[in-house]
C-alpha positions in Angstrom: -10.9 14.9 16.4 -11.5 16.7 13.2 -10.0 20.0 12.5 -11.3 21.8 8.8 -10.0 25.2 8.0 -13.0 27.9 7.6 -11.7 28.2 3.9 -11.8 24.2 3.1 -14.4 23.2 0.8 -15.7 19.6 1.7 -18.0 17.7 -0.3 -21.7 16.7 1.3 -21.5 13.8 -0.1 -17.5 13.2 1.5 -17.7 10.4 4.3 -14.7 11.3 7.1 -15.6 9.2 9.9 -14.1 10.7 13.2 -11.9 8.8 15.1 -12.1 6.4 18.4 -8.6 5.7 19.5 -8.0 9.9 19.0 -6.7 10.5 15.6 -7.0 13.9 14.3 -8.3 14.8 10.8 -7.1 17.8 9.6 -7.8 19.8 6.4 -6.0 22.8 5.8 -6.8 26.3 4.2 -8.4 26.0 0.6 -8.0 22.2 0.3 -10.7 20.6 -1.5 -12.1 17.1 -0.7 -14.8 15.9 -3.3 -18.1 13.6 -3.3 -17.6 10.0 -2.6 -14.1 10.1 -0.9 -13.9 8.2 2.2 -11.7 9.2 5.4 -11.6 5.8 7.5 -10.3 5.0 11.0 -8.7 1.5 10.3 -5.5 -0.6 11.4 -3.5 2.2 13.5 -4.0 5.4 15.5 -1.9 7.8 13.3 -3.5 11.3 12.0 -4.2 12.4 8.9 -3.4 15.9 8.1 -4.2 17.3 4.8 -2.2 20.5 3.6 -3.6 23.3 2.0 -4.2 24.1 -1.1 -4.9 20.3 -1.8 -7.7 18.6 -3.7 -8.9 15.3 -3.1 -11.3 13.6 -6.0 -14.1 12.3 -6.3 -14.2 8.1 -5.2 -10.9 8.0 -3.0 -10.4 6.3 0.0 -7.9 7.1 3.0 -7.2 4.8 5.6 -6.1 6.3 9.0 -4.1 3.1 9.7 -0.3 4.8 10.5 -1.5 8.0 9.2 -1.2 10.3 6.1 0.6 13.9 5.8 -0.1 16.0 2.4 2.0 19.0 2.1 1.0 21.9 0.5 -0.9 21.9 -3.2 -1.0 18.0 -3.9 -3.6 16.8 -6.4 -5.0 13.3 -5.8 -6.6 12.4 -8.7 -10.3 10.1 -8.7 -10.4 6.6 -7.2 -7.0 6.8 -5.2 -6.4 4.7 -2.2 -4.0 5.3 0.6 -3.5 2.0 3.0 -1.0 3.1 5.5 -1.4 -0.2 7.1 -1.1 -4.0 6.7 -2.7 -6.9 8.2 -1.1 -9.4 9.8 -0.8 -13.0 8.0 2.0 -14.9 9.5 -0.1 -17.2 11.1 -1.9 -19.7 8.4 -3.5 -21.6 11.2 -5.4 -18.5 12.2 -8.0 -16.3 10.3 -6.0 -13.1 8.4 -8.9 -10.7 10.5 -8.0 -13.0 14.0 -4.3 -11.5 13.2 -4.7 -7.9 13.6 -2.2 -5.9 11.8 1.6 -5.2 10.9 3.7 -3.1 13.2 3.9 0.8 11.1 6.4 1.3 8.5 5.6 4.7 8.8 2.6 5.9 7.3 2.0 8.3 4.2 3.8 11.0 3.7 3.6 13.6 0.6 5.6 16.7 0.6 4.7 19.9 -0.9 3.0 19.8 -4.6 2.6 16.2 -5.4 0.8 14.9 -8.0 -1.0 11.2 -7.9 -2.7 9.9 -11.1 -6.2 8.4 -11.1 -6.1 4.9 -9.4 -3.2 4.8 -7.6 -2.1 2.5 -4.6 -0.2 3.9 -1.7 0.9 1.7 0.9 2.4 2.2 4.2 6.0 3.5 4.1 5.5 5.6 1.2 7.4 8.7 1.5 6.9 10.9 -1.9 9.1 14.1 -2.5 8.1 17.3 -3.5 7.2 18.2 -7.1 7.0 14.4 -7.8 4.5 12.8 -10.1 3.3 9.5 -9.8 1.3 8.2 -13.0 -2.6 6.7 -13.3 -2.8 3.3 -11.8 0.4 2.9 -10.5 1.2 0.7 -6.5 3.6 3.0 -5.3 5.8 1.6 -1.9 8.6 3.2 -1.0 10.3 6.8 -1.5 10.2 8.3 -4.2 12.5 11.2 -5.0 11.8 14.9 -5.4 10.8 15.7 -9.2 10.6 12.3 -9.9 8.2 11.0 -12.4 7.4 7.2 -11.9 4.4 4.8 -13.2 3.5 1.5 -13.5 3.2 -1.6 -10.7 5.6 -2.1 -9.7 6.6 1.4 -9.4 9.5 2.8 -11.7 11.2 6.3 -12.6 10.8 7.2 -15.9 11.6 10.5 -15.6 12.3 14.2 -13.9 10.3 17.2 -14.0 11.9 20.3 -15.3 12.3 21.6 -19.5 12.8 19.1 -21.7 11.4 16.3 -19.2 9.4 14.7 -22.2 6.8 13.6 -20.0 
């Protein structure tokens, strides 16, 4: 089910593919979701709900998988991509795709004015804190604490917003 607030501005060029097993897509008042991002039903039947205020760039790609929350005001920067799933691989007699896929470690979840750099990784179990800011390129698993600044793969803090932060 797709839900997009009157005042969202979606891009003609966005793919968000509706869901089969009953996700809901939902984009909140004001958010802004560019050309070339991609909204894909794969590997779990969680819900992606997108806050407002929050602008998706240009070439991103969201997995469904165990679903994604965006708070309020978060900037994804161009090319992200949010896997909140994993595929099974235990098996090495059997094909990765026969496998199917890892139970949820709980999805995506960004809290309120989050920032995530161009190229960025997030896998399942991320859990981001508000204000944080998560640098270009970086694989980012885990949480990650309010105000944080982190980069790099793997993911490290280098930082804390706030004066002085010399970011």
């Amino acid at each position: 089910m797709l839900r997009i607030a009157p005042s969202a501005r979606i891009s003609k060029l966005a793919d968000i593919e509706d869901s089969v097993r009953g996700s809901v897509i939902e984009i909140g008042e004001r958010a802004v979701v560019d050309s070339f991002v991609k909204v894909k039903p794969a590997g779990g039947s969680g819900d992606v709900v997108i806050g407002a205020d929050c602008q998706i760039n240009s070439g991103c790609v969201l997995y469904i998988g165990n679903g994604i929350r965006m708070g309020r005001g978060c900037l994804i920067a161009a090319n992200c991509t949010f896997a909140p799933t994993n595929h099974a691989f235990d098996d090495p007699d059997r094909f990765i795709f026969e496998q199917g896929f890892q139970p949820s470690r709980g999805g995506i979840v960004l809290e309120d004015d989050v920032w995530i750099g161009a190229n960025s990784v997030l896998l399942d179990g991320v859990r981001i804190g508000r204000g944080a800011v998560i640098g270009a390129g970086a694989v980012v698993r885990g949480e990650v604490p309010a105000f944080a600044i982190a980069v790099g793969a793997p993911l490290r803090i280098i930082g804390r917003r706030g004066p002085g932060d010399g970011a």
